[in-house]
N, C-alpha and C positions, 0 to 999 in steps of 0.2 A: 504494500500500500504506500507505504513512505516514498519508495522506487517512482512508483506511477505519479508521484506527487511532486516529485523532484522532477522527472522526468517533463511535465506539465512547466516546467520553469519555477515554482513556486520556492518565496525562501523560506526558510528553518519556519521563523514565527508563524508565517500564515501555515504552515502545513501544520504547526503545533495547535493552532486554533482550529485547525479540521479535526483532527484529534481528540482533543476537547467536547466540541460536539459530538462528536459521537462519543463520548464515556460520558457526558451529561444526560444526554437522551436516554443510553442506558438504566442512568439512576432515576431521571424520571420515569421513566415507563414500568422501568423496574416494580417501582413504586404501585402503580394501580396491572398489571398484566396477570396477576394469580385472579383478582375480580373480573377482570375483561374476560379471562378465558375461561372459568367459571360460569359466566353467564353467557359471555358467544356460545360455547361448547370447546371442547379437547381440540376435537377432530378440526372442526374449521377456524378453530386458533393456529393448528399445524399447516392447515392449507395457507391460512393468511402467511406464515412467515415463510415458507414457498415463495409465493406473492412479493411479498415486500422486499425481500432478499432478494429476489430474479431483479426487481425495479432498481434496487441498491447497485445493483453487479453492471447493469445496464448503462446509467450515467454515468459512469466512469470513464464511458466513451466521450464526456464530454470536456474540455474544457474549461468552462465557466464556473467562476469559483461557488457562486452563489448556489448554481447546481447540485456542485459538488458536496454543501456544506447538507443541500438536503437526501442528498444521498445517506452522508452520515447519520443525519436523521434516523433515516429509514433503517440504518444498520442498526441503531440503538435500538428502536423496537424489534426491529429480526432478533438481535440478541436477547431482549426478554423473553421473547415470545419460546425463544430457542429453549434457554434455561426453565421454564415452568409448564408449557403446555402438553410436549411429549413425555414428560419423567409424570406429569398428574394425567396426562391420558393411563398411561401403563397402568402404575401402581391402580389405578379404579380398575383395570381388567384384569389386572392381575389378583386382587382383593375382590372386587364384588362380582362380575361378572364369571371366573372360574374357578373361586375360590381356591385357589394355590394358597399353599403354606407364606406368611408372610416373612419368612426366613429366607424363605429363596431370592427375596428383591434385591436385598446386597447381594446377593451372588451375580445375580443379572447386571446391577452398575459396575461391578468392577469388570466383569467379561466387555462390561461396552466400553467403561475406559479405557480397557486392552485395546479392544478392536478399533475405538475411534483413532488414538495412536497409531495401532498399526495402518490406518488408511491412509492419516493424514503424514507418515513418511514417505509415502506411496503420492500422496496428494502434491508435497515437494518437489520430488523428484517430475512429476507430470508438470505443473510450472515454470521447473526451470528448462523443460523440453520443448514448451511451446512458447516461452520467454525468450530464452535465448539460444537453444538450438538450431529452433525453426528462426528467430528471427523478429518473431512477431512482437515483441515490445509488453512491456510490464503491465498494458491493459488486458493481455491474452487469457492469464491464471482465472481473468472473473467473467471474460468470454466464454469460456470453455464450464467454469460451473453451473451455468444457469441453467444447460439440460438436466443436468443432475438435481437440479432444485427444481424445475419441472417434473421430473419423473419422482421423486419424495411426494411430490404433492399429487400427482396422480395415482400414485398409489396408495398413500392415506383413503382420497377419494372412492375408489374401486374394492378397497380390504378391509376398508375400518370403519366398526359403530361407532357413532357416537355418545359422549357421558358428559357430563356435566357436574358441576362441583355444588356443593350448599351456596344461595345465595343471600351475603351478606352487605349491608353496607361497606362502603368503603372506611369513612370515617371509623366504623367500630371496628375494620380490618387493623387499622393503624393504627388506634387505641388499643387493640389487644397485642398488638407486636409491639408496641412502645413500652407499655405496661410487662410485658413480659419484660424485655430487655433490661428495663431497671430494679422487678423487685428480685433477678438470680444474681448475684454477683458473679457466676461461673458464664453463663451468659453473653454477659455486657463484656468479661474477658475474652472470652472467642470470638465475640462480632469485633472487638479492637485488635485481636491479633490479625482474625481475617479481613479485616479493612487495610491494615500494612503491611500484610506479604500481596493484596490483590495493587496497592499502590507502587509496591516493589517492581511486581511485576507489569505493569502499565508502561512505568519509566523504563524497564529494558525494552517493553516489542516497543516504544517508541527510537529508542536511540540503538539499536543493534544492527540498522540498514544505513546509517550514515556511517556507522564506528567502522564496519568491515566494507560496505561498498567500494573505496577508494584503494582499496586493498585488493580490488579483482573476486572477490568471494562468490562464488554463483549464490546464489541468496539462497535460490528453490533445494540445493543440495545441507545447506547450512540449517536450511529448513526443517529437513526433514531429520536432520542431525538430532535437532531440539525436540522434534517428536519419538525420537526411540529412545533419546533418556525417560523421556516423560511414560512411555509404554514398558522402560526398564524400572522405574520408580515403581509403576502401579504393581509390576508382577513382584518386587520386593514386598511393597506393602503388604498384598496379597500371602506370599512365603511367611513371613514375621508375622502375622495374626493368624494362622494357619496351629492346626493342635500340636505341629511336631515341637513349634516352636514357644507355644503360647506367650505372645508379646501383645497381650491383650488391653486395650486402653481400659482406665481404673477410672 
């Protein structure tokens, strides 16, 4: 993204204010997207971020910063939409609809964290082949996704019920997660830890394609580098909470 941005002419500050945009939008949408998809439904919360991710991927063909910034936008919702509506699809089908044991659900997130890793070094290595193999320039990587986030959502469409969440106010949404947050002290410690490794990690994928660009790095390869730690992390964590070795959180 930084590449296409750079690439576009733009200096450090205006790309860091595209940035921006989109980790705000995030936090807002963030904010109301478990009610949205709640009351839209699972199933056509997954199709919308399909939708709005294909449109995200799209502008990017464009130039114009203003465009651009609403592209980010739209990434911000893609991204809630991403992290809430298929993990509260599952889990209701997985719980209410065939009543599977609810033990098996961590079993199923860490196999997808496996699997998402293993795609997206696969996913890498495909961008830096249509980046810069072929030629075709750092807009190609979000050329080339959008069939794919077509075919997510058409198959959503064709294979999946839809469920729906309890519909509650928003306000008493935010009042009861506020309310939680402050009367556990263990709590309000894990959303302050996970607020500063997710800040941690912001400020690398922001500054890690200027740090090595100038250095010749394929990016798409460097890429994928980042995602077999991260799929070598998961299968540790996985080993280490496992009975042989009972490293079990207390």
């Amino acid at each position: 993204l930084y590449k296409l941005y750079q690439h576009y002419r733009f200096l450090e500050g205006q790309i860091a204010i595209l940035y921006v945009c989109g980790f705000a939008s995030n936090v807002l949408f963030g904010l109301v997207s478990s009610s949205l998809v709640d009351r839209l439904g699972r199933k056509k919360s997954c199709i919308l971020f399909s939708l709005t991710y294909s449109i995200c991927c799209l502008v990017k063909l464009s130039r114009d910063y203003l465009v651009l910034v609403v592209g980010r936008v739209l990434g911000g919702l893609s991204t809630a939409l991403l992290f809430s509506a298929f993990e509260a699809w599952y889990v209701h089908e997985h719980v209410e609809r065939y009543d599977f044991p609810s033990e098996w659900i961590a079993v199923t997130f860490s196999r997808a964290a496996f699997w998402n890793n293993v795609i997206a070094v696969g996913a890498g290595g495909a961008a830096d082949f249509f980046a810069e193999w072929l030629g075709l320039g750092p807009v190609a990587p979000f050329m080339v996704s959008i069939p794919f986030l077509v075919l997510s959502g058409f198959f959503a469409v064709k294979n999946w019920d839809e469920n729906y969440g309890k519909k509650r106010a928003f306000s008493k949404s935010c009042g009861d997660g506020l309310k939680c947050l402050l009367s556990d002290r263990r709590v309000l410690l894990l959303g302050t830890i996970q607020a500063l490794f997710e800040s941690v990690i912001y400020i690398f994928i922001f500054l890690w394609t200027p740090v090595l660009d100038p250095h010749g790095a394929p990016l798409g390869i460097v890429f994928s580098a980042f995602m077999a730690a991260s799929a070598l992390g998961s299968s540790l964590y996985r080993l280490a909470v496992s009975r042989h070795y009972h490293l079990q959180p207390v």
